[in-house]
FIZA-156686 format. One line per 2 residues: their letters; for each residue x, y, z of C-alpha. Coordinates in Angstrom, 1 decimal, padded with zeros to 4 digits. Last residue first. Layout:
N
A = X Y Z | ... .
//
This chain:
618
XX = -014.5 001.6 056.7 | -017.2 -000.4 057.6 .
XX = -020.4 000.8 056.1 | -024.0 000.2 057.1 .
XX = -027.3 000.5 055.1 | -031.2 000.5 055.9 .
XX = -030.9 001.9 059.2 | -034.8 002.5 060.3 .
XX = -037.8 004.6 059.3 | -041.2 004.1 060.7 .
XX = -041.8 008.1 061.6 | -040.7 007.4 065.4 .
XX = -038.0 005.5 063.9 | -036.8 009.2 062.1 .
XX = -036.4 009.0 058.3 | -034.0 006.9 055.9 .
XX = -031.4 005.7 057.7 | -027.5 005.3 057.3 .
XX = -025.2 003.7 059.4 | -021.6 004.1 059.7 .
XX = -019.3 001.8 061.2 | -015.6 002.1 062.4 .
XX = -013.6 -000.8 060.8 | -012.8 -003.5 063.6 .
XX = -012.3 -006.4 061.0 | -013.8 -008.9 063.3 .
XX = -017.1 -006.5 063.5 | -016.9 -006.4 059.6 .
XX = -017.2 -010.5 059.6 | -020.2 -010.6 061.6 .
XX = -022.5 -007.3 059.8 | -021.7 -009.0 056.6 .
XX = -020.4 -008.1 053.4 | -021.2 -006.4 050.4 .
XX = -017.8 -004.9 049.1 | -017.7 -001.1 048.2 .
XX = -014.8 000.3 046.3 | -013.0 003.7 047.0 .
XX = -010.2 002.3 048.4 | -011.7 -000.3 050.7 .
XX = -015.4 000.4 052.0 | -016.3 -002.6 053.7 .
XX = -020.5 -003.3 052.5 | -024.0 -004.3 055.4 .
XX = -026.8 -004.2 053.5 | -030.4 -004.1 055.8 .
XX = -032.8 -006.1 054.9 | -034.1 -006.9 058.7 .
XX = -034.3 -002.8 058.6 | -031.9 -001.6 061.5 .
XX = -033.8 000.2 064.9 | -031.8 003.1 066.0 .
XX = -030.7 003.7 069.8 | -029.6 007.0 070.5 .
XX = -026.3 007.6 072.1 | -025.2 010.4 069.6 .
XX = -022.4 007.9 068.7 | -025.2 005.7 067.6 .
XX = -026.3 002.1 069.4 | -027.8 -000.1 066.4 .
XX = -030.5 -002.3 067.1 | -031.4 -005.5 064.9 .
XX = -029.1 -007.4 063.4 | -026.9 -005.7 065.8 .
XX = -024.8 -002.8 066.0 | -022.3 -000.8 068.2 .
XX = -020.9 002.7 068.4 | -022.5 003.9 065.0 .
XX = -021.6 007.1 062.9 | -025.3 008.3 061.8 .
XX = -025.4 009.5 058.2 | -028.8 011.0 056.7 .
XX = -029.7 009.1 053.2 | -029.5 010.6 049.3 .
XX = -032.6 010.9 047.9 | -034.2 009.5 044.6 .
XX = -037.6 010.4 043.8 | -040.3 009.0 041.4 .
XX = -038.2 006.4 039.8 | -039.1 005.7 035.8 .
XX = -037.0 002.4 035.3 | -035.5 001.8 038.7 .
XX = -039.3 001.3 039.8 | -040.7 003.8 042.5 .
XX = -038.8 005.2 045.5 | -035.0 005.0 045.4 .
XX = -033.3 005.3 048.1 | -029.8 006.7 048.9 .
XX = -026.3 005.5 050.1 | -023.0 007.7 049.3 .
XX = -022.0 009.4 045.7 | -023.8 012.9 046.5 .
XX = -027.3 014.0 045.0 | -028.7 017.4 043.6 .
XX = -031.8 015.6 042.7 | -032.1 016.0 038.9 .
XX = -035.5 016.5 037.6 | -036.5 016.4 033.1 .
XX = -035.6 013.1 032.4 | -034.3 010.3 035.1 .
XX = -031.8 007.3 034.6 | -030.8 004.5 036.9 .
XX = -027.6 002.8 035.8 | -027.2 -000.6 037.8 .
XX = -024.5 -002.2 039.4 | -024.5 -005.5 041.0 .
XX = -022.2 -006.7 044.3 | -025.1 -006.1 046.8 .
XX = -027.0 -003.1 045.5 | -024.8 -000.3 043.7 .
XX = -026.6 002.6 041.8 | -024.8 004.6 038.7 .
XX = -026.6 007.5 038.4 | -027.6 009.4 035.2 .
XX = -029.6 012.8 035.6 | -031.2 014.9 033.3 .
XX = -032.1 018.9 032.6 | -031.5 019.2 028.9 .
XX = -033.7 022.2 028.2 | -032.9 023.5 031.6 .
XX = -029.0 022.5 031.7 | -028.5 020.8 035.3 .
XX = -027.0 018.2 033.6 | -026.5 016.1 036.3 .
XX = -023.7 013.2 036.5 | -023.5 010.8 039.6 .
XX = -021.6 007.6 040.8 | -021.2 005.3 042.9 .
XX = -024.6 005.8 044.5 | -025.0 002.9 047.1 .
XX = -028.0 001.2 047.6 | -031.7 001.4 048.8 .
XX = -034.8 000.2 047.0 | -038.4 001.4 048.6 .
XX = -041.1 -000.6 049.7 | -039.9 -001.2 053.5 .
XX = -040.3 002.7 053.6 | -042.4 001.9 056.3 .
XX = -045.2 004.2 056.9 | -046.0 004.8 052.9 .
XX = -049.2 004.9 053.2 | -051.0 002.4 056.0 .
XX = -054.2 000.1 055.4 | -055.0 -001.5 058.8 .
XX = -057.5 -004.7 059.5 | -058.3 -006.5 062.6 .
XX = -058.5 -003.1 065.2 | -060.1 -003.8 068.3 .
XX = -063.7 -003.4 068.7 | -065.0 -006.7 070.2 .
XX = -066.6 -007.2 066.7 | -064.0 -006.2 064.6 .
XX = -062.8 -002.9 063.6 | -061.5 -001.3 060.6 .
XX = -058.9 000.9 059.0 | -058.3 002.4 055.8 .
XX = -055.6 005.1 054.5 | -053.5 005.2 057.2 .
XX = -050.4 007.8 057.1 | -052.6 011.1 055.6 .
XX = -052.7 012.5 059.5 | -049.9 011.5 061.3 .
XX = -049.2 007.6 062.8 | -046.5 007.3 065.4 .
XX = -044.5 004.4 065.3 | -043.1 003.0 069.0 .
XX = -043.4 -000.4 067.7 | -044.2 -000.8 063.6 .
XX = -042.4 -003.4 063.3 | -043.8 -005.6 066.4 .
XX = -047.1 -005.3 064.5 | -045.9 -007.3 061.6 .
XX = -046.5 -005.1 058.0 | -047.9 -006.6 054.7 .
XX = -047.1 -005.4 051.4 | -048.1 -003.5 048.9 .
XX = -047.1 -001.9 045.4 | -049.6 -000.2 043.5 .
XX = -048.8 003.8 044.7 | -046.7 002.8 047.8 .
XX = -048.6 000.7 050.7 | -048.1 -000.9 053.7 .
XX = -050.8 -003.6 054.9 | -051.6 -004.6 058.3 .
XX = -053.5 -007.6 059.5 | -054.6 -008.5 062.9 .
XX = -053.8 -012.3 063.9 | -055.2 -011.4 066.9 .
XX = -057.0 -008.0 067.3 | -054.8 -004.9 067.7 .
XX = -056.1 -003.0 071.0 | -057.2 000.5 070.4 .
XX = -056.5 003.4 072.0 | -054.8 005.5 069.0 .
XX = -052.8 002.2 068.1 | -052.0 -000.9 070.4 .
XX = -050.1 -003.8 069.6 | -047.3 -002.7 068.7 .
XX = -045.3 -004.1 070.7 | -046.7 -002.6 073.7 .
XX = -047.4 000.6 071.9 | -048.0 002.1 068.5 .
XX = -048.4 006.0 068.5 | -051.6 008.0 066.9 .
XX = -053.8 009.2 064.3 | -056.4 007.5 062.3 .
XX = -058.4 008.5 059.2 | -061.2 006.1 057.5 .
XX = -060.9 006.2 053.2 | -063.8 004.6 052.0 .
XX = -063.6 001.0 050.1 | -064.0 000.8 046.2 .
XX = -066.2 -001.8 045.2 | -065.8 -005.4 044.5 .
XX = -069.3 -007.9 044.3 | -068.7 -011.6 043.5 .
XX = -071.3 -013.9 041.8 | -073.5 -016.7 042.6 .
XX = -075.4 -014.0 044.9 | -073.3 -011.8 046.7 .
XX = -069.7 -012.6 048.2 | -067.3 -010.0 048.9 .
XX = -064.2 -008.3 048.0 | -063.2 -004.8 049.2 .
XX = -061.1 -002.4 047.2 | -058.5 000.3 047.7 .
XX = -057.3 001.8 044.4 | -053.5 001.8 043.3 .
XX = -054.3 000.8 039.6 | -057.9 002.0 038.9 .
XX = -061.2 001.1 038.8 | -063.7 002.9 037.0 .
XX = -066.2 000.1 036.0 | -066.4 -003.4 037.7 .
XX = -066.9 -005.5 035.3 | -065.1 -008.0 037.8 .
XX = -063.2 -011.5 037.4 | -060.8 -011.7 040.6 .
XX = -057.2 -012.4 041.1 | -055.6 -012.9 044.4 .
XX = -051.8 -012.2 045.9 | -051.3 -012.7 049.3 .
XX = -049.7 -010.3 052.0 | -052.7 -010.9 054.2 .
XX = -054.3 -007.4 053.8 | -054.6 -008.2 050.0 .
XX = -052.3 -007.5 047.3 | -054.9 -007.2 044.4 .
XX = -055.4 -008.4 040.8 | -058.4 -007.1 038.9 .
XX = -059.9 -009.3 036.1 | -061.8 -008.4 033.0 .
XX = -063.3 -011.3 031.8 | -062.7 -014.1 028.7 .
XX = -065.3 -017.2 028.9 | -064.8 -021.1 028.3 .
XX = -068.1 -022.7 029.0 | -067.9 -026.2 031.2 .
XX = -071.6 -025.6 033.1 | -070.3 -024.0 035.4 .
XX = -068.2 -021.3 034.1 | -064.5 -021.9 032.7 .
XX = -062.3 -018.7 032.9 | -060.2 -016.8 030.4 .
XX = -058.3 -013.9 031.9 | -058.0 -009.8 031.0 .
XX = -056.4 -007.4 032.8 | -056.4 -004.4 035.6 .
XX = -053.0 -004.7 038.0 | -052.1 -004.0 041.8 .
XX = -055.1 -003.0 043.5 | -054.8 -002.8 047.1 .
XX = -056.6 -005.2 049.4 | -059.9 -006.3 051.2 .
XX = -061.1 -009.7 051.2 | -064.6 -010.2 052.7 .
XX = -065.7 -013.1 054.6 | -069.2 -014.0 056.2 .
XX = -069.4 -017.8 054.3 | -072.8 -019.0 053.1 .
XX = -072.3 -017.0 049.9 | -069.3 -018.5 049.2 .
XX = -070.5 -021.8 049.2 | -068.0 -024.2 051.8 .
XX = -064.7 -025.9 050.9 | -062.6 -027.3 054.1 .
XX = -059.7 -027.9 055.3 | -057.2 -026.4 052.4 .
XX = -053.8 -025.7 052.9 | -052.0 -023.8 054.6 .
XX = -050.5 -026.1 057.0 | -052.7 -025.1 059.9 .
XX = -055.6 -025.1 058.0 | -057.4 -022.6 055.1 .
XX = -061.5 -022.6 054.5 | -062.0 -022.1 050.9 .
XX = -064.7 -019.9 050.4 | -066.7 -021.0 046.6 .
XX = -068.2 -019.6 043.9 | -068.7 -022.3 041.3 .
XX = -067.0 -022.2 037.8 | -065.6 -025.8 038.4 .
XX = -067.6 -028.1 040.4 | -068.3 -028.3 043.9 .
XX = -070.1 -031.0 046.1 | -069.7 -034.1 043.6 .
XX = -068.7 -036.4 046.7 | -067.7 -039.2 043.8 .
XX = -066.3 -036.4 041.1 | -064.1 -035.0 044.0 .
XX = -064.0 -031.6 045.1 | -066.2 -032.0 048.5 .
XX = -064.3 -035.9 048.7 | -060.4 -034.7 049.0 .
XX = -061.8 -031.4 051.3 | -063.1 -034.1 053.8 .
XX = -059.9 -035.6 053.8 | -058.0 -033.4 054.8 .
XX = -055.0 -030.6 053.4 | -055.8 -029.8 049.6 .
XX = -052.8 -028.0 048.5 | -053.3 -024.7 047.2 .
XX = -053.4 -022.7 043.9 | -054.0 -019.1 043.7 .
XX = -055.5 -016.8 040.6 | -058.1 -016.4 042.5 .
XX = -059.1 -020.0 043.7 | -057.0 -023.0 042.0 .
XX = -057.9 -026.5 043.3 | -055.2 -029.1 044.6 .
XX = -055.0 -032.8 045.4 | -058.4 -034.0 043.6 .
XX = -058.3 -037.5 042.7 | -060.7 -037.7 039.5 .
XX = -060.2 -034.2 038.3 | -056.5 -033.8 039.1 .
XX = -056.3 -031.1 039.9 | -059.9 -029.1 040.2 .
XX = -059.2 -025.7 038.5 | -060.9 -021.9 038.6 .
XX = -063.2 -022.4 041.9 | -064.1 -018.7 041.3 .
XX = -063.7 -016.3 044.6 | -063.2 -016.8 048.1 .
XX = -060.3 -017.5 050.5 | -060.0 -018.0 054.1 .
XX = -057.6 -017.9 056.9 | -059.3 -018.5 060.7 .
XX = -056.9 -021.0 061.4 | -057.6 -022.1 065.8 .
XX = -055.5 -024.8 067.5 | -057.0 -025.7 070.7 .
XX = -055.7 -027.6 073.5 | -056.2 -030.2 076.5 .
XX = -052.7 -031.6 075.7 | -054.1 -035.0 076.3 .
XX = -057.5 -034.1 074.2 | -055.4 -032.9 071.3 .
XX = -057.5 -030.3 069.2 | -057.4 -029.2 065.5 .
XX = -060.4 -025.9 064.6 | -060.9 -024.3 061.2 .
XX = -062.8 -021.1 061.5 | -066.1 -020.7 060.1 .
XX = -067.8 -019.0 062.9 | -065.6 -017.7 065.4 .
XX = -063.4 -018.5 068.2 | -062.5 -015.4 070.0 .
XX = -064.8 -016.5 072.9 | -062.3 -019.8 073.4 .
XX = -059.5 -017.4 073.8 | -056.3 -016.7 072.5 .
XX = -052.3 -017.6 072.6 | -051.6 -016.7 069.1 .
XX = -050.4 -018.9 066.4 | -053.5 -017.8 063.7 .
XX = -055.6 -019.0 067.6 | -054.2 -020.7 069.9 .
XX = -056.5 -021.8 073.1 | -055.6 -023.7 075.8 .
XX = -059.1 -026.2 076.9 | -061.5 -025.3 079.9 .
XX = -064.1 -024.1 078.1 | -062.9 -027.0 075.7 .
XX = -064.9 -029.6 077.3 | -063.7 -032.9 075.6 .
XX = -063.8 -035.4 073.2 | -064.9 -032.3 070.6 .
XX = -068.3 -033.1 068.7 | -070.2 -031.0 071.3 .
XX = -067.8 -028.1 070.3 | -068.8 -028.2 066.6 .
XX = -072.6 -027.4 067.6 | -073.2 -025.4 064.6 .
XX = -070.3 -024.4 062.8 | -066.6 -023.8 063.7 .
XX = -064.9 -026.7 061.2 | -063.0 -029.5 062.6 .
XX = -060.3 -030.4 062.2 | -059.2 -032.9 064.0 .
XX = -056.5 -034.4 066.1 | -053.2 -032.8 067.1 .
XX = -050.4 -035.1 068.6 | -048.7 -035.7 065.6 .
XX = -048.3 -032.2 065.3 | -046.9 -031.7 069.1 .
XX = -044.0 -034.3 068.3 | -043.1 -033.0 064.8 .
XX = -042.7 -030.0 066.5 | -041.2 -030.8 069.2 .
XX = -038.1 -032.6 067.4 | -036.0 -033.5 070.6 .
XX = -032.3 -033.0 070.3 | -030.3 -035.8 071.3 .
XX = -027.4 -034.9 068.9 | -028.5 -038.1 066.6 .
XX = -031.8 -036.3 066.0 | -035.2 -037.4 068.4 .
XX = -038.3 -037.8 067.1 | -037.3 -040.0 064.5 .
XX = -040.8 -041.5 063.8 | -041.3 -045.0 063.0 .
XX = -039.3 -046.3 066.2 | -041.4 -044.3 068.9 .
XX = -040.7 -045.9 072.0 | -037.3 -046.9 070.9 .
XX = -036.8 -043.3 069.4 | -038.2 -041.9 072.7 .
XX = -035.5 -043.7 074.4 | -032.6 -043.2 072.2 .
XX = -030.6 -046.0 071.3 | -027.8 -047.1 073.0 .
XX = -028.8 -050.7 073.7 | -028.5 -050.1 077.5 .
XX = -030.9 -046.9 076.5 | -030.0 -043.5 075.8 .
XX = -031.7 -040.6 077.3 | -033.8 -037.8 075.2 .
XX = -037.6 -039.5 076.6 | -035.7 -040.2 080.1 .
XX = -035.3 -036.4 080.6 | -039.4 -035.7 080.2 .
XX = -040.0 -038.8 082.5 | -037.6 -037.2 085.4 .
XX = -038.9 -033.5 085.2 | -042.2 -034.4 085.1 .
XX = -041.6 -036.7 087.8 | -039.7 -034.1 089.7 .
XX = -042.8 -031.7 089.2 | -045.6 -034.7 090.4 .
XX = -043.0 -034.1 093.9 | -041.0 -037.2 094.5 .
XX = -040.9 -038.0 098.4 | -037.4 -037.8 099.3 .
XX = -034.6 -040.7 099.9 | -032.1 -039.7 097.3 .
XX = -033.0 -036.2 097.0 | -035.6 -034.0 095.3 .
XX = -035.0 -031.4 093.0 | -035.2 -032.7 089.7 .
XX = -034.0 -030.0 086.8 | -031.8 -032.5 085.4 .
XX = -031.4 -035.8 087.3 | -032.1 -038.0 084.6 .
XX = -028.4 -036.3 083.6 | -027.3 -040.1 082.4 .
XX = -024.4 -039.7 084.8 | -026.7 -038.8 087.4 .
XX = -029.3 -041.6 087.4 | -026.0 -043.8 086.8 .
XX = -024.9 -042.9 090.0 | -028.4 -043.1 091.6 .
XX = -029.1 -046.9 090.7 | -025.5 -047.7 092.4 .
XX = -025.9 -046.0 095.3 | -029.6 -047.5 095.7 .
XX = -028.8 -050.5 097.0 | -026.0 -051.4 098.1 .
XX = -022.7 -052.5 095.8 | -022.6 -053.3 092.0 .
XX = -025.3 -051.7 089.6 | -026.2 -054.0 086.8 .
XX = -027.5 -056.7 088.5 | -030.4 -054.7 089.5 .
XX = -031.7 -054.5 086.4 | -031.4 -051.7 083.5 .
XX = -033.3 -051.9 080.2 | -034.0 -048.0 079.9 .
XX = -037.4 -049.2 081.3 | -035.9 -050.4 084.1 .
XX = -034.0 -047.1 084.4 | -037.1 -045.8 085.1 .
XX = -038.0 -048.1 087.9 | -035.1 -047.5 089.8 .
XX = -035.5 -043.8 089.6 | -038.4 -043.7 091.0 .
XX = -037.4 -046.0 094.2 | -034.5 -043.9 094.9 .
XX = -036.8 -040.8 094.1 | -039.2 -041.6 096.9 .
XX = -042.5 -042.7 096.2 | -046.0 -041.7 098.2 .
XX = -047.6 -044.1 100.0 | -051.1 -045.4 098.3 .
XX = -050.1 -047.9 096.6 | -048.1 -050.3 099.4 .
XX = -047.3 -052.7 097.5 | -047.1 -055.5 100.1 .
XX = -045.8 -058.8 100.3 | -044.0 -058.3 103.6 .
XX = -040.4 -058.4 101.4 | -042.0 -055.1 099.4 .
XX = -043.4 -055.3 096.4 | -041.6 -054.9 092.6 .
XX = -041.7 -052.8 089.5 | -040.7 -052.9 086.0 .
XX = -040.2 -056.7 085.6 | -043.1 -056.4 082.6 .
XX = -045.1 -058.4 084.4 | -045.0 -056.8 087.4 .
XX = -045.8 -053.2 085.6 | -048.6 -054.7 083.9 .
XX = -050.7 -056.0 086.8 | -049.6 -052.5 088.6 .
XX = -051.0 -050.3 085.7 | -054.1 -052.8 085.7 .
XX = -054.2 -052.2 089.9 | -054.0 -048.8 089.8 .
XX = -058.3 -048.4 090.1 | -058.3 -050.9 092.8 .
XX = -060.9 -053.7 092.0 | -058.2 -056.5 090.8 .
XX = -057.4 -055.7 094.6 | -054.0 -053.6 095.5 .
XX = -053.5 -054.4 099.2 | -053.4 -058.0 098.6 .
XX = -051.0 -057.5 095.2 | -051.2 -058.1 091.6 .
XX = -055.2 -058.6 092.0 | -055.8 -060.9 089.0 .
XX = -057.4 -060.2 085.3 | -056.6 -056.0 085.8 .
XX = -059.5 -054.2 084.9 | -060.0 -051.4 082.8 .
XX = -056.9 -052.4 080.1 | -053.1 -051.9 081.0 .
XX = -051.7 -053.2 078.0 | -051.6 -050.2 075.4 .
XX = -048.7 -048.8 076.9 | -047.0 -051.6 077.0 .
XX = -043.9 -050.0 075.1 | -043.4 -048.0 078.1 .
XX = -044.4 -044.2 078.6 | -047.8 -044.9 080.0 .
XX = -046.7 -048.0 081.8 | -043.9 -045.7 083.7 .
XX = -046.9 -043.1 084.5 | -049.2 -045.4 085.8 .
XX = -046.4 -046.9 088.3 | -045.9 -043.2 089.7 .
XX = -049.8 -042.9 090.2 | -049.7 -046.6 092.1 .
XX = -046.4 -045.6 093.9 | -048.1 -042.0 094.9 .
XX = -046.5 -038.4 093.7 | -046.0 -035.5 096.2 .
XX = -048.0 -032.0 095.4 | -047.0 -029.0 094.2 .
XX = -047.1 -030.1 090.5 | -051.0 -030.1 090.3 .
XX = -051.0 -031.5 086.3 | -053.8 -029.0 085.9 .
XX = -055.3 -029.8 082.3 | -059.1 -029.4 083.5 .
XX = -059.7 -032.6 083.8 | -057.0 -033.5 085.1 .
XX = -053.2 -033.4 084.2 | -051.9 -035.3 081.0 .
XX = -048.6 -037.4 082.3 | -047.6 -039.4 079.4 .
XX = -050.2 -039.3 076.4 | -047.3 -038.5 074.3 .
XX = -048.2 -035.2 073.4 | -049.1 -034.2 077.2 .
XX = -045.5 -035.5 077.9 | -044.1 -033.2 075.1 .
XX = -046.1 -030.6 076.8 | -045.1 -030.3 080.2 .
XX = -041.5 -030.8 079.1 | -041.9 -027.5 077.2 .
XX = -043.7 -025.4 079.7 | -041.0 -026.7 082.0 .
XX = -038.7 -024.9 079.9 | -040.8 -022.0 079.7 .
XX = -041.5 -022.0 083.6 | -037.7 -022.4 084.1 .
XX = -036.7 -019.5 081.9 | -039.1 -016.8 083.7 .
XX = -039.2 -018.5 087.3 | -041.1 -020.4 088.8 .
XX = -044.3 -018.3 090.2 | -047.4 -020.3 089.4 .
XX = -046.9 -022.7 086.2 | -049.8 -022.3 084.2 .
XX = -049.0 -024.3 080.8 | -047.3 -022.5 077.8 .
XX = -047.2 -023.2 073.6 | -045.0 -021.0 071.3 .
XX = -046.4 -023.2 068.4 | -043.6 -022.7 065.4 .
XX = -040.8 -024.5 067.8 | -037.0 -024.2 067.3 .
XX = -035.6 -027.9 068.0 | -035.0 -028.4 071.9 .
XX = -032.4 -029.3 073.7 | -031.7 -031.1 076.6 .
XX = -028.0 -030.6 077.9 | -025.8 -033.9 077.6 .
//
């Protein structure tokens, strides 16, 4: 049975010199499940110094690391196991346990002979010990027996040495990695014996590396003061992720929320935060959620539990507060706003009224301004602020026991998105950079690796700015997308083209519903085939029909047009078979079966953020 491995939300890698492309990731991935389980962890600095041949004594460590004795082997062993392994030698607990647990054995002289270096016969043997295997399972000479069921059980995946070669550290990576998804004698999973409270591995054998790497994560901790000396180990030389981003220690800043996993030697890095009015402790006496603008999240640790609660008494409701985000989303850690550097910058989406309760337990009514900030989220926010309007930029910050919003300045920027899109008019994108589309008061946020090969005119960004190392961490675009917009399938039209009576009536189809949009005053000269529709259905502010490509081939992502350009389809794209006269939504799978010649239809050039927003089989 092939290894698999559940899809993974922490793209994670290990330096792995020049193997190849697939087999680095994949060996990136055993690597790391063995890190997690406190396996086979690497030195100091992490290097796990594949290249070179494995010892018994190091090879006996690792089979008591990923045995049920794991916890036996203590600094010393009570007895020296062997005479050439004194109770002084540094292998000699792993050895003490390994004899006892019938894992391992001497040779006839009475020697163990630590220091030589293990060939996979004698590697093998010991692993499928730990399955639950013995000697007298395997009829005939020694090892032919051992090595069959070493291949029938694929423990031989990915191992390259032979019967009688020294193991490389790499072929015992290889080996423990394929033991953890192996059945035992009993027929139970391996890791799922080692681990019986956790399920780490499904009934298909696939192994839950998520889960796995989660478990493995200690902490947090937040970035302040000397939070590194509190770490269990060095992290200058640690992995860095930071907002899911292979980073850098340097890029760690002030305030953000830090996990770690000392076998993994590895950072995990949130730098999410929210500020505004602490609006609702729930429940009071055993906080487990607390509602900041207008949003209510989960509270994540412990720490956050007692800040909130009536015994740690830290916060109450009505105060101004930053709440520090984790991994999960939730929230690590609550700190006074105005000790925080954060700003929230976004575009206003509504102007109201709310009732909020102040610190000392007054109810009040305020103005309140609702935004779609840069990070797609939706926050709401007292303010007296005077002349604001639906649409506006603004920028939140923290002043003194209140909260300041004014109007940000427009900043131009031309140019084309490369390598992925991250990189604009010179400028590298920051991690975790955040970009925001807008239309009038709708927003919402834009992925770099959308907006590849994009070029940017003049009037197209209407805010950028810069962070410290001067890359770009926040983008405000206009219109770019088109992602905003509604698209369908006019069915039908009528004009009246009559100047006092100029109207329009079309009869719009999106997925399998009709709907009658209506416009005074403008018609737009349309034909019954796809268009968009910017604005709301109720009052739209243009309606256009779409340009026509016929299409060789198509994906869920690329399309290949008869004119042999490639054109990138929208992720929402509708896919309908046209069958007299009638459209049917459908799917872009089941109309390649029915071999109908395809048609796709886009909005604007890619270079100018368009894409194929509707396909038709006829």
């Amino acid at each position: 049975m092939k290894k698999r491995l559940i899809s993974c939300l922490l793209a994670l890698a290990l330096a792995l010199g020049l193997a190849p492309a697939s087999l680095a990731a994949a060996q990136s991935e055993a690597a790391q499940v063995l890190a997690a389980l406190d396996v086979m962890v690497g030195d100091e600095n992490g290097d796990l110094q594949l290249e070179r041949t494995i010892t018994r004594a190091e090879f006996t460590k690792l089979v008591i690391a990923a045995s049920p004795y794991r916890d036996a082997a203590g600094a010393e062993a009570s007895v020296s196991p062997y005479p050439d392994v004194p109770r002084t030698h540094w292998a000699a607990p792993y050895v003490q346990v390994a004899v006892t647990a019938g894992y391992v054995t001497g040779y006839l002289d009475g020697t163990f002979r630590p220091g030589n270096t293990i060939t996979l016969a004698e590697g093998v043997t010991m692993v499928l010990r730990l399955l639950g295997y013995q000697n007298s399972d395997f009829p005939g000479a020694y090892p032919s027996g051992q090595m069959a069921a070493y291949r029938s059980l694929e423990l031989d995946e990915n191992v390259a040495a032979g019967q009688n070669d020294p193991m490389t550290r790499q072929d015992a990576l290889w080996l423990f990695y394929n033991l953890m998804t192996v059945k035992n004698k009993s027929g139970v999973y391996y890791l799922n014996a080692l681990e019986p409270t956790r399920n780490l591995v499904d009934s298909q054998g696939n192994l839950d590396r998520v889960a796995l790497v989660n478990t493995a994560m200690d902490g947090p901790v937040v970035a302040e003061g000397n939070w590194r000396e509190t770490l269990p180990f060095d992290p200058a030389a640690a992995l860095v992720y930071r907002d899911g981003t292979i980073s850098t220690l340097a890029a760690v800043q002030d305030w953000d929320v830090v996990y770690w996993s000392e076998s993994m030697r590895t950072l995990w890095v949130y730098s999410k935060k929210v500020t505004g009015t602490l609006e609702q402790i729930t429940p009071a006496s055993q906080p487990a959620s607390v509602t900041v603008a207008g949003q209510t999240y989960a509270l994540e640790t412990g720490e956050a539990v007692y800040t909130l609660s009536d015994v740690g008494g830290s916060f109450r409701v009505g105060d101004l507060v930053t709440l520090l985000l984790g991994r999960n989303g939730g929230v690590a850690a609550v700190r006074p706003a105005d000790t925080v550097a954060s700003e929230v910058v976004g575009l206003v989406t509504a102007l109201d009224t709310a009732s909020y309760t102040d610190a000392n337990g007054n109810t009040y009514t305020s103005k309140t301004v609702t935004l779609t900030t840069t990070a797609g989220a939706a926050a709401v926010y007292p303010s007296d602020v005077k002349g604001l309007e639906v649409g506006d930029l603004v920028r939140v910050t923290a002043g003194e026991g209140h909260l300041e919003i004014g109007a940000l300045n427009s900043a131009a920027l031309t140019g084309r998105f490369s390598d992925g899109g991250q990189r604009l008019a010179g400028y590298d994108l920051a991690d975790g950079a955040e970009i925001l589309d807008t239309y009038e008061n709708t927003a919402q946020r834009v992925y770099p690796s959308r907006l590849d090969g994009v070029t940017l005119e003049r009037g197209d960004v209407r805010y950028y700015a810069l962070d410290q190392d001067g890359q770009i961490e926040t983008l405000i675009l206009d219109d770019v997308t088109g992602d905003l917009h509604t698209y369908g399938i006019l069915t039908e039209v009528q004009e009246s083209t009559i100047p006092s009576a100029m109207r329009g009536v079309y009869t719009m189809q999106m997925g399998d519903t009709q709907t009658q949009v209506v416009t005074s005053g403008v018609i737009y000269s349309l034909s019954k085939a796809p268009c968009v529709v910017k604005g709301p259905l109720s009052a739209p502010d243009r309606i256009a029909n779409l340009t026509a490509v016929n299409l060789d081939s198509a994906t869920g992502t690329t399309a290949r047009g008869s004119d042999g350009r490639s054109y990138p389809v929208w992720e929402k794209a509708a896919v309908y078979e046209v069958k007299n006269g009638k459209y049917y939504a459908s799917s872009l799978e089941r109309v390649k079966e029915s071999g109908g010649a395809l048609t796709g239809y886009y909005d604007k050039a890619p270079s100018q953020g368009g894409c194929i927003r509707v396909i038709l089989s006829k």
